[in-house]
C-alpha positions as CSV (number, residue, x, y, z in Angstrom):
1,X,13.1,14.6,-95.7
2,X,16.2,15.8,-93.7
3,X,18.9,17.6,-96.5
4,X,21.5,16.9,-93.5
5,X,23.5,13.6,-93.1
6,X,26.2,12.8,-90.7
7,X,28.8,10.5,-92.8
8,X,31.8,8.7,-91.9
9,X,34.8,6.7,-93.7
10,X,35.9,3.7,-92.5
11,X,40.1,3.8,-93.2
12,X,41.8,0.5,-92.9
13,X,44.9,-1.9,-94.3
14,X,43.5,-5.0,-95.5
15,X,45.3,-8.1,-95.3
16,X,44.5,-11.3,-97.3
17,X,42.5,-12.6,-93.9
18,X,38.9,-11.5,-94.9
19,X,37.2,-12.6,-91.7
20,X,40.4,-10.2,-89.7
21,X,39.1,-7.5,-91.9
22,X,35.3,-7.8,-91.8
23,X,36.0,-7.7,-87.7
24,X,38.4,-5.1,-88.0
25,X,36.5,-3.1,-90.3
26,X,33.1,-3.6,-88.1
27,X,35.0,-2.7,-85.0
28,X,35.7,1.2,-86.9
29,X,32.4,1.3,-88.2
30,X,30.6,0.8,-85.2
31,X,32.5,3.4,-83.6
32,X,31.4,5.7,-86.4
33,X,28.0,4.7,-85.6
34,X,28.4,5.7,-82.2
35,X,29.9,8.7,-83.1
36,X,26.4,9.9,-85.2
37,X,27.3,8.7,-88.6
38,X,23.6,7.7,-90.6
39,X,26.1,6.5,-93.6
40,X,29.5,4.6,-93.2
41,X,32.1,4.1,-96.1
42,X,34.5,1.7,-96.4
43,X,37.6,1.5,-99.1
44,X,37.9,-0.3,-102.3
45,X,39.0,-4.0,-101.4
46,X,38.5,-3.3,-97.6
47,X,37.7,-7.0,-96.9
48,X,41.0,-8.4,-98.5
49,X,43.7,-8.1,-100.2
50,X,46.6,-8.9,-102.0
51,X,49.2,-8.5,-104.7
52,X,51.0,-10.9,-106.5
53,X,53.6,-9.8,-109.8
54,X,51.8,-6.9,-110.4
55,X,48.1,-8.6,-110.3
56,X,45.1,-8.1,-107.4
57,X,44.3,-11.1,-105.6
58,X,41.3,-9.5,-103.2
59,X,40.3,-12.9,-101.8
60,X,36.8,-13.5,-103.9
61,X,33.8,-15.3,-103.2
62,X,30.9,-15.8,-105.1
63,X,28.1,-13.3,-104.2
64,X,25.8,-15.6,-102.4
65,X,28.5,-17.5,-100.5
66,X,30.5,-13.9,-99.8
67,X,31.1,-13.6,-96.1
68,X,31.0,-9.6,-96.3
69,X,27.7,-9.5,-97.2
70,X,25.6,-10.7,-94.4
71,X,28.3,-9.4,-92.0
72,X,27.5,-5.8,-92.9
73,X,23.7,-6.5,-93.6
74,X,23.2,-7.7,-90.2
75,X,25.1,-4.7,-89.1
76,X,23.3,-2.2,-91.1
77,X,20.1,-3.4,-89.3
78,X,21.7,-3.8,-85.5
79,X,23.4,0.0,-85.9
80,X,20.2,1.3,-88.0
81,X,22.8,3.1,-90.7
82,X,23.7,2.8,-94.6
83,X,26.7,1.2,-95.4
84,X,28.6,2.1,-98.7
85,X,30.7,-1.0,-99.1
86,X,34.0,0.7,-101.4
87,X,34.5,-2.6,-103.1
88,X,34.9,-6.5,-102.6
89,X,36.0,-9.1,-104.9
90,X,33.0,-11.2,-106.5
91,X,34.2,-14.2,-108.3
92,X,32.1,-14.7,-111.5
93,X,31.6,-17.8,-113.2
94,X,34.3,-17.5,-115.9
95,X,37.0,-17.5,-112.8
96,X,37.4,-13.6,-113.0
97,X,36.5,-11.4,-110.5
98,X,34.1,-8.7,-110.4
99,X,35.4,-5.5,-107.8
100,X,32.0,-4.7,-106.9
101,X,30.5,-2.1,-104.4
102,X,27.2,-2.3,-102.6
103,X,25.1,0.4,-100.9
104,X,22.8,-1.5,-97.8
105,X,20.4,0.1,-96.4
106,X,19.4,0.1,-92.5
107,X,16.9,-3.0,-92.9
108,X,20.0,-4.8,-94.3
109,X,18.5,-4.5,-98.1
110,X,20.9,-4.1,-101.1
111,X,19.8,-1.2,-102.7
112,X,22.8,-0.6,-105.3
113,X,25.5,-2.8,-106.8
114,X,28.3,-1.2,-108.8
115,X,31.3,-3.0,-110.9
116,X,34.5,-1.1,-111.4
117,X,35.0,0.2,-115.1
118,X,38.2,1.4,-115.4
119,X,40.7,-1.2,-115.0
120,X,44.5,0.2,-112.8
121,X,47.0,-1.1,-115.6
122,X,49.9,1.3,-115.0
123,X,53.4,1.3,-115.2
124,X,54.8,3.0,-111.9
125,X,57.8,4.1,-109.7
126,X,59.1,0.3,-108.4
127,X,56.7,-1.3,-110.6
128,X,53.7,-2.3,-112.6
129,X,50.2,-3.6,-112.0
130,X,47.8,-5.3,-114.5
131,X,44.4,-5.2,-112.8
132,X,42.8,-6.4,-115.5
133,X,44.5,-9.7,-115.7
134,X,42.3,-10.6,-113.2
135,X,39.4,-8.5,-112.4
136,X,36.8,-7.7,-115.2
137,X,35.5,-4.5,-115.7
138,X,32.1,-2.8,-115.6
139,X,30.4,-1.1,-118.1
140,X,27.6,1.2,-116.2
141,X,27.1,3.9,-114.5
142,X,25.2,3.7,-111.5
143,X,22.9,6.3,-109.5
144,X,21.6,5.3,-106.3
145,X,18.9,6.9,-104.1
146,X,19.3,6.9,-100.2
147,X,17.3,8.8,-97.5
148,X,18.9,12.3,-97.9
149,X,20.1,12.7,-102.0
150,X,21.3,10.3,-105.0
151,X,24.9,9.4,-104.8
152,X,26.8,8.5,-108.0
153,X,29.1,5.1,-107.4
154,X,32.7,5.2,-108.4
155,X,35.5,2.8,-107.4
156,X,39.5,4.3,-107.0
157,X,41.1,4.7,-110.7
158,X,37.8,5.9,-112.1
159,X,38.8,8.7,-110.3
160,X,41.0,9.8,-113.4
161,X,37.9,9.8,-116.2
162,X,35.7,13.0,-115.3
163,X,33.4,11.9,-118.0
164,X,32.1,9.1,-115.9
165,X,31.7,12.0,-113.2
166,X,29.7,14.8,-115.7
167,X,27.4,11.9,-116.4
168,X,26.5,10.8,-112.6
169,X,26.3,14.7,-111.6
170,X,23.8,15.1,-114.5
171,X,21.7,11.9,-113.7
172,X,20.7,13.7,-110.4
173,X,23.6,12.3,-108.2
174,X,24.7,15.1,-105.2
175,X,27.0,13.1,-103.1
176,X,30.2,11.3,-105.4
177,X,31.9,7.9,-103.8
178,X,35.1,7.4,-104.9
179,X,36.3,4.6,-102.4
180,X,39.9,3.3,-103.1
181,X,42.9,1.5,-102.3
182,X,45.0,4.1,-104.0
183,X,48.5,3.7,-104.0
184,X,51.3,6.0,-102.1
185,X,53.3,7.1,-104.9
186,X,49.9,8.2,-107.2
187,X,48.3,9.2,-103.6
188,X,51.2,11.7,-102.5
189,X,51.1,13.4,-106.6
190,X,47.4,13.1,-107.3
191,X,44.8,12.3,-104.7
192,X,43.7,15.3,-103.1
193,X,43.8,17.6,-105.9
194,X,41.7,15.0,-108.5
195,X,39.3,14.7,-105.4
196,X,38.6,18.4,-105.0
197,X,38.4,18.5,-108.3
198,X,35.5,16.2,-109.2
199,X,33.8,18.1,-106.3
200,X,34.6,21.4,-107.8
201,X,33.5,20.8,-111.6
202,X,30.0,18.6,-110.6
203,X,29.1,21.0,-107.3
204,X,29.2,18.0,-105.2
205,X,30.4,16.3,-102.1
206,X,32.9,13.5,-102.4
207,X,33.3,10.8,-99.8
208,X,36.4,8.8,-100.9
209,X,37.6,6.3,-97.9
210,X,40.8,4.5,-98.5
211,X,42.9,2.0,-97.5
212,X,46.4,3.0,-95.8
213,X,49.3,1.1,-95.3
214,X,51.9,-1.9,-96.4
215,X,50.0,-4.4,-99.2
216,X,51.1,-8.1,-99.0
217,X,52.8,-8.8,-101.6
218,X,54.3,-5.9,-102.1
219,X,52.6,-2.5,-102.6
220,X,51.3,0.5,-100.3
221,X,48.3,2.7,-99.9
222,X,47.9,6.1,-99.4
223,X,45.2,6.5,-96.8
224,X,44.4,10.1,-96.1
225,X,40.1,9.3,-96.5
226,X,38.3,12.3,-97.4
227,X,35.3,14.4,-97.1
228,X,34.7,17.5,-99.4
229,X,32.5,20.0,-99.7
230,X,30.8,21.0,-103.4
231,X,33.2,24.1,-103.4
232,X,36.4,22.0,-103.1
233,X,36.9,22.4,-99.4
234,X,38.4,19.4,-97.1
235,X,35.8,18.9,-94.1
236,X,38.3,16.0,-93.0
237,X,41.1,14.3,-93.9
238,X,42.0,10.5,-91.9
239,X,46.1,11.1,-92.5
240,X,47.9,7.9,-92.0
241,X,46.6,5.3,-89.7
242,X,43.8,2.8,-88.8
243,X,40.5,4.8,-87.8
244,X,37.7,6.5,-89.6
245,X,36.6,10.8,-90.7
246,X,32.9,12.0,-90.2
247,X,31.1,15.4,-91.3
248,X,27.7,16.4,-91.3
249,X,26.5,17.1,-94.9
250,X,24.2,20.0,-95.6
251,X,23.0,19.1,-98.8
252,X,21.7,22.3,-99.2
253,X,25.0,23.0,-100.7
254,X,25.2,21.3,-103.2
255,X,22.3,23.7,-104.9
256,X,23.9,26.8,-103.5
257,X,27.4,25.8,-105.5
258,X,25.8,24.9,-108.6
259,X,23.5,28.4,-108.4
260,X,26.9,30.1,-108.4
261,X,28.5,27.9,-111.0
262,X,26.0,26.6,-113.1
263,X,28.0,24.5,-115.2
264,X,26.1,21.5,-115.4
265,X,23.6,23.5,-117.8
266,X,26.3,24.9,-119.8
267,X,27.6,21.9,-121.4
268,X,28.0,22.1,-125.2
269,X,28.3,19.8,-127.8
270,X,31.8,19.8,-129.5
271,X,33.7,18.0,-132.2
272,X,36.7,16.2,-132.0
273,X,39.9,17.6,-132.8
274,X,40.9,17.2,-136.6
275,X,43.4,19.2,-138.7
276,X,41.3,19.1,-142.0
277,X,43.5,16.6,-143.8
278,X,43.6,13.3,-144.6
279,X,47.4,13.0,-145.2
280,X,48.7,10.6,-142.3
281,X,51.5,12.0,-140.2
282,X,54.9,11.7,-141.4
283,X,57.9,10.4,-139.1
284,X,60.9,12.6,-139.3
285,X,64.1,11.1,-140.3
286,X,67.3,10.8,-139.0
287,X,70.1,12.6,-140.5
């Protein structure tokens, strides 16, 4: 089995039209394709999306009548290359939505499905935004195997929890996917360094496409995909702007950075932090 993989991510703005997006979104990939890319990424939400008083409206199907699907399995098979779908919306049967990803395989197969755990409830800059009011979270980790190594499935504000990150590193996984639709004002403070980061402290690549560009409804995203290395280097970096980033993965790598820094094996069991009393913290008064 080759430990090299040519891998591309797919940057694009989505716009509540889900069939504009699957075409434009095809359109990229199969450019990537042509370009060498075995495996092609796409952002969190990439097939639609909108905001609406804070809430994500990604326009949701039910799994078996979702348009993206086939789209992309039909592709995977035609272009003979993995898709890592970042993440559509998948109405369940309570009404919610799931914000799922899916890893296809070149006969068209889904090999991997992963639901979102942490939920984007944050108060920023110009305003708020309540993800979970309408999408329902996940609650496991997933590992996937592909042709060349085990990538460990993430979706945009997991980003933040590195526990979720120690725990896919230690089930095996050598390539991280942290698709997105992150937006410009955490994007510009936060994204490349917590990137670099999960690829620093787990010793393994991160492909992390994301969405650029105006949301409707109000809202923008960052863009600037990315492709690192297990040492924390930037093999590519989209900027601003419709297109896609490839880089040839030497998964080699991954075992030379964690010979180096072996920190996966030193791990140690520690307690939480407690002062030693049970006498409950006293507000101090005024005056």
């Amino acid at each position: 089995m080759s430990r090299n993989v040519k891998i591309a991510c797919v940057q694009n703005c989505a716009t509540p039209d889900v069939r504009h997006n699957i075409s434009t979104s095809l359109r990229i990939a199969e450019a990537a394709a042509e370009d060498g890319a075995q495996l092609i990424a796409t952002p969190e939400y990439f097939s639609g999306l909108e905001t609406r008083d804070g809430l994500f409206l990604p326009g949701a199907y039910r799994e078996h009548d979702h348009p993206v699907l086939p789209a992309f399995s039909r592709a995977a098979e035609r272009l003979g290359v993995w898709f890592l779908l970042g993440s559509i919306g998948v109405l369940n049967d309570d009404g919610r939505i799931s914000n799922r990803s899916y890893l296809i395989d070149p006969q068209g197969g889904v090999i991997a499905k992963y639901n979102k755990i942490h939920m984007f409830d944050v108060n920023l800059e110009g305003g708020s935004y309540r993800e979970s009011k309408t999408i329902s979270p996940g609650d496991q980790a997933i590992v996937a195997d592909t042709s060349w190594a085990r990538i460990g499935l993430s979706i945009c504000y997991d980003l933040r929890f590195s526990a979720l990150y120690r725990s896919l590193a230690k089930a095996g996984a050598e390539i991280l996917a942290t698709p997105a639709a992150f937006t410009r004002v955490t994007g510009e403070a936060h994204w490349h360094v917590l990137q670099r980061a999960r690829a620093i402290e787990n010793g393994c690549f991160v492909i992390a496409p994301c969405q650029y560009g105006k949301i409707s409804g109000g809202g923008e995203c960052y863009g600037h995909s990315l492709i690192i290395d297990p040492w924390g280097r930037v093999l590519a970096d989209a900027g601003d702007g419709e297109g896609y980033i490839v880089a040839t993965l030497d998964l080699a790598e991954v075992d030379a950075a964690r010979q180096k820094i072996p920190s996966l094996q030193h791990d140690r069991k520690i307690q939480d932090p407690d002062n030693g009393s049970e006498q409950k913290p006293q507000l101090a008064s005024a005056g």
